[in-house]
ZAKE-5135 format. One line per 10 residues: number of its first residue (from 1); their letters; for each residue x, y, z of C-alpha. Coordinates in Angstrom, 2 decimals, decimal comma. Example, Ala and Ser with C-alpha at 12.3 -4.5 7.8 and 13.67 -1.06 7.14 Angstrom:
# residues 2
1) as) 12,30:-4,50:7,80; 13,67:-1,06:7,14
This chain:
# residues 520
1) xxxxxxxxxx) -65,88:-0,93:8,96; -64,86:-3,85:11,31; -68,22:-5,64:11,17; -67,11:-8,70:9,18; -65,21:-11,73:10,59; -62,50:-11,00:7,47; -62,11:-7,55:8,65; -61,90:-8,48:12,38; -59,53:-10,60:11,78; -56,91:-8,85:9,92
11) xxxxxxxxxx) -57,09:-6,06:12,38; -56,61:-8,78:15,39; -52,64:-8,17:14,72; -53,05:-4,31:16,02; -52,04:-3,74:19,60; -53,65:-1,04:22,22; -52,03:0,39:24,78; -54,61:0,65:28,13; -53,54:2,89:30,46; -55,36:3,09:33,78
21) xxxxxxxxxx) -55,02:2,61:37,24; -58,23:0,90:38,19; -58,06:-2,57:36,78; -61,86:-3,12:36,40; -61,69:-0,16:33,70; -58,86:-2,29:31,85; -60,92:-5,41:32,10; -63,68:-3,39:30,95; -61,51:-1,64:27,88; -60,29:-5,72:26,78
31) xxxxxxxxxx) -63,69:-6,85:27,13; -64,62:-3,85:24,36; -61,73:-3,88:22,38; -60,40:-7,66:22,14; -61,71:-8,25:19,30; -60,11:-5,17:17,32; -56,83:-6,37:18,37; -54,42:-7,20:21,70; -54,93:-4,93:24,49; -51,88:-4,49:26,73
41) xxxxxxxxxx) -52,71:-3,04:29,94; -50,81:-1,13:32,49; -51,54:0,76:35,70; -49,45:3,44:35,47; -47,61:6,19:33,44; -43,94:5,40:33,84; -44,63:1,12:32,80; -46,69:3,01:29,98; -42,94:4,37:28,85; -41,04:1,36:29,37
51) xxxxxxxxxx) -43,66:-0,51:26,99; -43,34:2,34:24,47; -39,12:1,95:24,58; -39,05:-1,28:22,88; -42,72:-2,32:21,34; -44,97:-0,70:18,83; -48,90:0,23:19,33; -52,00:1,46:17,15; -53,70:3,47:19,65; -52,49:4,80:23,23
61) xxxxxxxxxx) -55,63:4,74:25,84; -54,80:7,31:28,54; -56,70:7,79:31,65; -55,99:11,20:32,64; -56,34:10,53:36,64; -53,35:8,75:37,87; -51,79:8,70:40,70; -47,85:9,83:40,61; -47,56:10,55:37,05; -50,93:11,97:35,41
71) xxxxxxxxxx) -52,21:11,35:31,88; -51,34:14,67:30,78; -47,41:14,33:32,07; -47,39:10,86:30,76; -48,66:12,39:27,79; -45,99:14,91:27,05; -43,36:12,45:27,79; -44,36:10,46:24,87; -45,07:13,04:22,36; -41,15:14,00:23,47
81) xxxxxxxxxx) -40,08:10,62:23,00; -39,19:9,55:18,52; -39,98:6,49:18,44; -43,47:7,08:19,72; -44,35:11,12:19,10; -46,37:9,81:16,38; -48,95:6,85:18,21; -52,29:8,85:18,50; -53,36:8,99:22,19; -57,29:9,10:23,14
91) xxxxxxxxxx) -58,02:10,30:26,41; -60,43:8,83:28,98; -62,04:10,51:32,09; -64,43:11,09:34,52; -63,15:13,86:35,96; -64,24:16,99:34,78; -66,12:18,28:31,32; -65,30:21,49:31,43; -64,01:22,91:28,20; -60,27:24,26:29,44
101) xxxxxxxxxx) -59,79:20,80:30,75; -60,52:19,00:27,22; -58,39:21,61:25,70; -55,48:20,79:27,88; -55,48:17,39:26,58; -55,65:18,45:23,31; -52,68:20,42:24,11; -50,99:17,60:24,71; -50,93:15,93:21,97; -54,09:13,68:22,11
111) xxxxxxxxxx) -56,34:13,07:19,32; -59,61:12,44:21,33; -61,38:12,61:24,28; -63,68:10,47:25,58; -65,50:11,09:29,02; -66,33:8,06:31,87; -68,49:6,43:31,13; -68,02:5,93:27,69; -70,65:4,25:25,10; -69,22:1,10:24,41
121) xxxxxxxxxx) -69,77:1,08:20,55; -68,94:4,25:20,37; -65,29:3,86:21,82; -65,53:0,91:19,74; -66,14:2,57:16,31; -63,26:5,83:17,46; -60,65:2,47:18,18; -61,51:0,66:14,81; -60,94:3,91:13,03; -56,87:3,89:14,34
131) xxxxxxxxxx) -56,41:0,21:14,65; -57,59:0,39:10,75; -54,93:3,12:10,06; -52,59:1,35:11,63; -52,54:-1,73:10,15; -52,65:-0,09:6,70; -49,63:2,23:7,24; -47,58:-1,32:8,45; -48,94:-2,82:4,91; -47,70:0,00:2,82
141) xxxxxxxxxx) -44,64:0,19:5,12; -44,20:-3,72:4,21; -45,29:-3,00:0,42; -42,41:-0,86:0,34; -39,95:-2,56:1,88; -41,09:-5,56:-0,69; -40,56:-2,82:-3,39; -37,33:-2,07:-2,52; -36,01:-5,38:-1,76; -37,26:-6,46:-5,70
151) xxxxxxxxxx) -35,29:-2,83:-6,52; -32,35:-3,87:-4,90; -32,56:-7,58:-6,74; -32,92:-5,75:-9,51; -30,45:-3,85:-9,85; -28,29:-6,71:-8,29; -29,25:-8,84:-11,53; -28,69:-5,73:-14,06; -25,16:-5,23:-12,17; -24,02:-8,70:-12,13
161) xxxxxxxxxx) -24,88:-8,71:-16,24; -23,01:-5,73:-16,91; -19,75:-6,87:-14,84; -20,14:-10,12:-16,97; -20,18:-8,44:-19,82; -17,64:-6,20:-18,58; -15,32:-9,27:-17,39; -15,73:-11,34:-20,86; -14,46:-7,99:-23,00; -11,24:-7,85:-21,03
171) xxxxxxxxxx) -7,82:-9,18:-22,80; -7,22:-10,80:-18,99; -8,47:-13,69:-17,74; -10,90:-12,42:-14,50; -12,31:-15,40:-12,17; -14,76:-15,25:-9,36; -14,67:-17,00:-6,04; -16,63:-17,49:-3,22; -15,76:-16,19:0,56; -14,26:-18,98:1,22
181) xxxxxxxxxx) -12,01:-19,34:-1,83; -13,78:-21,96:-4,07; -13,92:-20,90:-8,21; -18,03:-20,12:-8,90; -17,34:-18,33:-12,19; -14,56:-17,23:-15,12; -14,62:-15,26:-17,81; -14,38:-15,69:-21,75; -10,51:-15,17:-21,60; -9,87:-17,66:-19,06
191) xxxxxxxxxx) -12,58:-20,49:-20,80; -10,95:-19,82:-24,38; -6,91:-20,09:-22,60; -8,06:-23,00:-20,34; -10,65:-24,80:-22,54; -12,04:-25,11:-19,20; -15,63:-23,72:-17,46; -15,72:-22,23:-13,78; -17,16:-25,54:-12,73; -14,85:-27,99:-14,10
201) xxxxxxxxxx) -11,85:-26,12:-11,76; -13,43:-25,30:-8,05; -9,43:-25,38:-6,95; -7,56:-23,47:-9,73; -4,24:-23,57:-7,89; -4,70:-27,22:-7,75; -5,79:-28,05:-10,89; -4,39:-29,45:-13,84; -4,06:-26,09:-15,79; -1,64:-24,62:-13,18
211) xxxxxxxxxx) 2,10:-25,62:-14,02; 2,83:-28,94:-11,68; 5,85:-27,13:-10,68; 3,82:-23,84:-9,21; 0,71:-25,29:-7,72; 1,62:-25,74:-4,39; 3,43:-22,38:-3,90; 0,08:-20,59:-5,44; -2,42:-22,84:-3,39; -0,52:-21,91:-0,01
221) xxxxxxxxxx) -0,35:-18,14:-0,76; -4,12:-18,61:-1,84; -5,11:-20,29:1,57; -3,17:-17,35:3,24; -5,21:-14,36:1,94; -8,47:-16,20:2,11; -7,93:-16,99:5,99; -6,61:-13,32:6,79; -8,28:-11,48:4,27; -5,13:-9,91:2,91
231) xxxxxxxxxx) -5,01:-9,01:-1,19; -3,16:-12,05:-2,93; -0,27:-11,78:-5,79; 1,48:-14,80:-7,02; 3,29:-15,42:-10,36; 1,89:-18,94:-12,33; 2,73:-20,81:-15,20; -1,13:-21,86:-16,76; -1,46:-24,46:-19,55; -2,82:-23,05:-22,93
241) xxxxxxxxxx) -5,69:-25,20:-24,34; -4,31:-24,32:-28,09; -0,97:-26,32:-27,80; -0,75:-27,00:-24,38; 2,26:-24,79:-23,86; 2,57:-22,64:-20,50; 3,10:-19,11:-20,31; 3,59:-16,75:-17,37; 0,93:-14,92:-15,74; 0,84:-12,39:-12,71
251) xxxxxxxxxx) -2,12:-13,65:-10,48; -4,16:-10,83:-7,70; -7,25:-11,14:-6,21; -8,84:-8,75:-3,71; -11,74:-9,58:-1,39; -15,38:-8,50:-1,88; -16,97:-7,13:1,30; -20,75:-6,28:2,70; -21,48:-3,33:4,66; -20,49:-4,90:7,77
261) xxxxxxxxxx) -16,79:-5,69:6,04; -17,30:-9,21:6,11; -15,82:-10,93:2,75; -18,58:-12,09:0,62; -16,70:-12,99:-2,41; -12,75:-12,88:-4,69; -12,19:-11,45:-7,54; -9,13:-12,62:-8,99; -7,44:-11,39:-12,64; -4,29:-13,66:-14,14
271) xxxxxxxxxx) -2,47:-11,10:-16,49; -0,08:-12,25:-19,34; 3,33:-11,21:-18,14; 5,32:-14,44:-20,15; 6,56:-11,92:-22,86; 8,18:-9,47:-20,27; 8,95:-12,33:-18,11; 10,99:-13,97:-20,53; 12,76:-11,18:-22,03; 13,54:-10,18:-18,29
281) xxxxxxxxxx) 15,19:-13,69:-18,26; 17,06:-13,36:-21,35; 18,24:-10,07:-20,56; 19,38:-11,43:-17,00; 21,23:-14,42:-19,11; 22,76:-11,68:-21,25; 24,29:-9,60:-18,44; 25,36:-12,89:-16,56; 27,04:-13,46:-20,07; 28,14:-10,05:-20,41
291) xxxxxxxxxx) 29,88:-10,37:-17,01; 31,63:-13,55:-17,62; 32,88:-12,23:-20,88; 33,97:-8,73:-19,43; 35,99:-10,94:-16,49; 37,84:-13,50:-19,49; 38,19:-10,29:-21,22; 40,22:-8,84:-18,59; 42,16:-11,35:-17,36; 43,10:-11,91:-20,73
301) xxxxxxxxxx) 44,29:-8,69:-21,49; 46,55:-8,51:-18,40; 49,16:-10,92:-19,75; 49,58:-8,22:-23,10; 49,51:-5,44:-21,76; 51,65:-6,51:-18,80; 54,84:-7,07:-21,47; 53,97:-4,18:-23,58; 54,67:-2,40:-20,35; 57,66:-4,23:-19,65
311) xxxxxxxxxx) 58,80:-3,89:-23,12; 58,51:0,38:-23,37; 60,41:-0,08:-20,06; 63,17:-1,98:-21,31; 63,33:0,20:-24,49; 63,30:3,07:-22,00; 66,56:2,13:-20,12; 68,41:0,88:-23,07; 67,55:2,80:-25,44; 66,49:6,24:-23,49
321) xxxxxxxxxx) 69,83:8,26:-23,85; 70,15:7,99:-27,74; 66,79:8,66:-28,89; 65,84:11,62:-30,39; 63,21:13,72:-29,06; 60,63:12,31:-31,77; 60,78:8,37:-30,40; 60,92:9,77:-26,78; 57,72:11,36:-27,43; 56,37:8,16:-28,86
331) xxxxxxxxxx) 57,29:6,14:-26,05; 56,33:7,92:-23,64; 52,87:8,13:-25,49; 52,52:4,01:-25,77; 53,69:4,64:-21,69; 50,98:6,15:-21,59; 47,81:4,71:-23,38; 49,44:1,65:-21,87; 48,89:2,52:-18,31; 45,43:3,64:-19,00
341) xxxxxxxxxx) 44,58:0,62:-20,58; 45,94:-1,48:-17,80; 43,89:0,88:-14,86; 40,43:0,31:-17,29; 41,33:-3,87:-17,41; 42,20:-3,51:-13,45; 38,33:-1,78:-13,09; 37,19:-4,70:-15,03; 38,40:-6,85:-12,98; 37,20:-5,28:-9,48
351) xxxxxxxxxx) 33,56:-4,92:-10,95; 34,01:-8,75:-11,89; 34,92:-9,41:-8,20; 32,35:-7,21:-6,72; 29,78:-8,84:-8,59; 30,91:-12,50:-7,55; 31,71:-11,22:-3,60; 35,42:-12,25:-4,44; 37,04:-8,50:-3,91; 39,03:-9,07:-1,08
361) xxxxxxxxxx) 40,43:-6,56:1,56; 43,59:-6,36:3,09; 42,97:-4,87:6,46; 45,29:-3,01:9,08; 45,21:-0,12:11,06; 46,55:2,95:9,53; 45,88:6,84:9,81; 44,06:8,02:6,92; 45,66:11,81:7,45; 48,75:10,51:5,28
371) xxxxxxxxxx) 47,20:8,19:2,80; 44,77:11,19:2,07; 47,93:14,04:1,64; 49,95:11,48:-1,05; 46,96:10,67:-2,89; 46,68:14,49:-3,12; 50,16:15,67:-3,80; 50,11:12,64:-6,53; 46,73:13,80:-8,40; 48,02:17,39:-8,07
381) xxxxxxxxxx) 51,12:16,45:-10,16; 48,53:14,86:-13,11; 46,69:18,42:-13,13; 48,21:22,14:-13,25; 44,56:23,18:-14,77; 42,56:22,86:-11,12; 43,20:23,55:-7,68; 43,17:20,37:-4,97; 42,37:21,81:-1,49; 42,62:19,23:1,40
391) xxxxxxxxxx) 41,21:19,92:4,66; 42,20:17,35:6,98; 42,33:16,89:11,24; 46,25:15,95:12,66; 44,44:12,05:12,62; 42,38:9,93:11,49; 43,02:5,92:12,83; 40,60:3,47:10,78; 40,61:-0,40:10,18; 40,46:-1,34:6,49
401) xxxxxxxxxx) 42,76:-1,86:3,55; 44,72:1,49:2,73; 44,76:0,61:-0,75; 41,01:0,41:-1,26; 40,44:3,34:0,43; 42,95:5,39:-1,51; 41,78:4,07:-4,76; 38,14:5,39:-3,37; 39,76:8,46:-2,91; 41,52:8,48:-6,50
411) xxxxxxxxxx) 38,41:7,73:-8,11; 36,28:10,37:-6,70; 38,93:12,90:-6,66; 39,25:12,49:-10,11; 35,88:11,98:-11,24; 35,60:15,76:-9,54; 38,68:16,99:-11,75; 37,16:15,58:-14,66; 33,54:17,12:-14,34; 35,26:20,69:-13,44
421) xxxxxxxxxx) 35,89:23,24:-15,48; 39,23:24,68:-16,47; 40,86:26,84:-13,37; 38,13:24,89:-10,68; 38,31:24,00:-7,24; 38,13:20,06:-5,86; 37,79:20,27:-2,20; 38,57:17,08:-0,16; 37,42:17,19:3,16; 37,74:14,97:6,22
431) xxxxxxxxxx) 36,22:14,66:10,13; 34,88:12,67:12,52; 30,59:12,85:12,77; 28,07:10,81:14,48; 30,38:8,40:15,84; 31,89:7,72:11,89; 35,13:9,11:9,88; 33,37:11,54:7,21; 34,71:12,03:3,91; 33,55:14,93:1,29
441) xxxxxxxxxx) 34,61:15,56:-2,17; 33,38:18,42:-3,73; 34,11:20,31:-7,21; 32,86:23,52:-9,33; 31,63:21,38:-12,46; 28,42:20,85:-14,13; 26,50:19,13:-11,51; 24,22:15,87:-11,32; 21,21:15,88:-12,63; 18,10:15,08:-10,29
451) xxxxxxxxxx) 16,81:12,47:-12,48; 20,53:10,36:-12,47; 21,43:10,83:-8,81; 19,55:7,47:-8,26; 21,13:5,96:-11,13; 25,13:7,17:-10,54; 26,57:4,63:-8,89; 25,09:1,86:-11,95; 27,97:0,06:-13,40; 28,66:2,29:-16,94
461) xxxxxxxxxx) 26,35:5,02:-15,16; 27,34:8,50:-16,62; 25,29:11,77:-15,86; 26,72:13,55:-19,35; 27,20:10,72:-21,59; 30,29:10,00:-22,79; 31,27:13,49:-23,41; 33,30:13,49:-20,06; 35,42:10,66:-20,99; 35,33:7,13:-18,40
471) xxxxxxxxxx) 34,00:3,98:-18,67; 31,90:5,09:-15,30; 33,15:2,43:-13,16; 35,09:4,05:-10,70; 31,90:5,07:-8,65; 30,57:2,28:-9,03; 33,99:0,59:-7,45; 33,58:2,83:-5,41; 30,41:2,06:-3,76; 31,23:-1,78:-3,44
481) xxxxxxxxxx) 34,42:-0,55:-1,43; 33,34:1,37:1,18; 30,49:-0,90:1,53; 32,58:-3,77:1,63; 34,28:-1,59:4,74; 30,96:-1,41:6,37; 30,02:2,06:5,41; 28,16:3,76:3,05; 28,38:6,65:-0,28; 26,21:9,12:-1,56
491) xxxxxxxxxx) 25,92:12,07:-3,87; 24,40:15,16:-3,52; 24,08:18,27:-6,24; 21,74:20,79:-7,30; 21,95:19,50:-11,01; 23,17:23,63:-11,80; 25,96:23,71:-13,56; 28,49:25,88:-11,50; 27,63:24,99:-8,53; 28,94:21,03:-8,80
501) xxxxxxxxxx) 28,25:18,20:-6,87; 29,55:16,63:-3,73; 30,40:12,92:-2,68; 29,78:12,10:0,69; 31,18:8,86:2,31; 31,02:7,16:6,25; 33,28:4,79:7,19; 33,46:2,97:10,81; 36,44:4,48:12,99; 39,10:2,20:14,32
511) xxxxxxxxxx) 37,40:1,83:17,89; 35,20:3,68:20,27; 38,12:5,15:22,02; 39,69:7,18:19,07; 36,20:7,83:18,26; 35,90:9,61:22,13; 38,98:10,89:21,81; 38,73:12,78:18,20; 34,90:13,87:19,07; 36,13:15,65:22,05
């Protein structure tokens, strides 16, 4: 078996584990065994274990008469032990033959046992046998770690061709980069845009088919995520290769990682966004347009209406006493449509400021208990078909323009008239909470639905359409008052018709001593 110099020497890599306390038998044992592979001797059963913690052996040779820690202890502690239960262990002593001895070393895991003194060539041929073994289970252990290493490339090959082909079929460009950020790779969509290869650009922030104006921007958000490893998102103007236009595209790129989460690699994907892009622009142009017209509109329509008001008046006075009830009707109509005109130009107008920060407040202090009674007892007088109820403290002292506030007031008041039904209940409420003067409107009607609760305080936001009459720019007025006062407005509502919906707005108090002094 080990008779040739070949075979000797590809067992010469085993190792043997002497274990005896006498060191002539472990001369002895290296002397007979050297040349099957290394013998590594020790004198005792607990260095035995500390060998077996951290190297590998073919073949354990105990002696079974130690001093301290016998063979057959030493032993059991291995065969307990996972790393080395499995190393066959071969007995040697000169102590006893008798048969319940040998079986007790069986019993312990050994595979042999040989009795002092042994036959050279006979322990000789028993080693060879397990060295053999040995070295051929480490071979097939190292064939199949070989196996699956050419697996693993393998599949590693197959997977990088399907994600190329998977790459080239999509509509977006995709591009691949390295851990530390430099282009390796691109697919069809970007070469056929670009007119460009992977390893013409190593830079693509940098290079010449990023718009001039957006390469720095990109290349400095780029140099971000690839020193913190964060996911990257940049918008980028890239030069078409067709007719070396530019068009917009949204750029991301998340990091590849091992199993140790170390970044191995980018992927990045550019996406087309120039046709939403642009038509966001235009429709931002249009509105900015839309705004400008809506504010020459109404400043425009001011001057008219202004002496058609002036004129119904002066036809009022003079002409009031002779008219017959037919005219007076008349006039009082144009008196009418005129005034609501000239509130829907004077809403134009606010939204104009409010949009340009030019709505300006005139501030004092005032108690809102009185402003909030008038602007009752006035909206009362526009409607006998619903029921104001105002529930008010004896006070209220605030800092902010009366005038604003009441026209918040108005507006939600009758925005709460309008949306209740015939014979319904608006319910103004106000109190101090939190430190903050509290205001509640509340009405009967049809509700808010969920879906437009974000969406009601929009400039020409309207839960029901038109149906309800408005422009729906009081609420949004509104908002940019009591804002503008350094509060805030809300509304809440069920959506079921019946049970209505209710305004809710905070507002700073005039100072921390009212606020003590109402709170208490």
């Amino acid at each position: 078996m080990t008779g040739s110099r070949e075979g000797r020497a590809s067992l010469s890599r085993a190792r043997i584990l002497a274990v005896d306390d006498h060191s002539p038998n472990l001369l002895a044992l290296e002397a007979t065994l050297g040349d099957l592979g290394e013998v590594v001797k020790v004198q005792s059963g607990e260095e035995a274990l500390l060998r077996l913690l951290r190297e590998d052996f073919a073949l354990i040779l105990l002696d079974v008469q130690m001093p301290g820690m016998d063979g057959f202890e030493t032993a059991r502690l291995i065969k307990e032990r996972e790393r080395s239960r499995f190393i066959p262990i071969v007995f040697l002593t000169a102590r006893s033959r008798d048969a319940s001895h040998v079986f007790r070393g069986y019993a312990q895991g050994a595979v042999d046992y040989v009795l002092k003194p042994f036959a050279p060539e006979i322990l000789r041929s028993k080693v060879a046998v397990f060295v053999e073994l040995f070295l051929k289970e480490q071979q097939l252990k190292r064939q199949e770690a070989l196996l699956r290493q050419r697996e693993r490339e393998t599949l590693e090959r197959e997977s990088a061709y399907r994600y190329r082909l998977l790459a080239d079929a999509m509509p977006l460009c995709v591009f691949f980069a390295d851990a530390e950020g430099r282009l390796r790779q691109g697919n069809r969509a970007w070469c056929e845009l670009s007119g460009l290869s992977a390893s013409e650009v190593e830079d693509l922030w940098r290079s010449e088919a990023v718009h001039s104006e957006d390469r720095e921007g990109a290349h400095a958000a780029w140099c971000h995520s690839v020193l913190t490893g964060e996911s990257f998102e940049v918008q980028f103007r890239m030069r078409r290769q067709e007719d070396g236009g530019f068009r917009w595209f949204l750029g991301r790129a998340v990091p590849e990682r091992n199993g140790q989460g170390l970044i191995t690699g980018w992927i990045i994907t550019a996406t087309d966004i120039d046709d939403p892009k642009r038509a966001g622009e235009a429709l931002a142009r249009a509105n900015a347009a839309k705004d400008a017209f809506l504010a020459a509109a109404s400043h425009e329509l001011r001057t008219p209406l202004a002496a058609a008001k002036m004129q119904v008046q002066l036809a009022e006075r003079k002409y009031g006493e002779e008219m017959s009830e037919g005219p007076r009707r008349a006039l009082a109509g144009l008196n009418r449509q005129v005034d609501r005109m000239t509130k829907l130009v004077s809403d134009l107008l606010d939204v104009s400021r409010l949009l340009t920060g030019r709505l300006s407040l005139e501030e004092e202090e005032f108690d809102l208990v009185p402003l909030l009674r008038t602007a009752c007892e006035r909206l009362q007088m526009l409607t006998s078909e619903h029921s104001l109820l105002l529930d008010v403290p004896e006070w209220l002292p605030m800092w902010g323009d009366p005038g604003r506030i009441e026209q918040v007031v108005t507006n939600l008041v009758s925005n709460a008239v309008r949306y209740s039904p015939q014979g319904g209940t608006v319910r103004l409420r106000a109190w101090v909470e939190g430190g903050e003067l509290a205001l509640g409107v509340s009405d009967e009607g049809v509700g808010i639905p969920a879906e437009k609760l974000a969406f009601i305080f929009e400039r020409f936001g309207q839960a029901h359409g038109a149906r309800y009459g408005g422009l729906g720019l009081g609420l949004t007025i509104s908002q940019g008052i009591v804002v503008q006062h350094g509060g805030r407005i809300w509304a809440e509502s069920s959506g079921i018709e019946g049970e209505g919906s209710t305004f809710q707005v905070r507002l700073p108090l005039h100072s921390s001593e009212a606020d003590r002094e109402l709170s208490s």
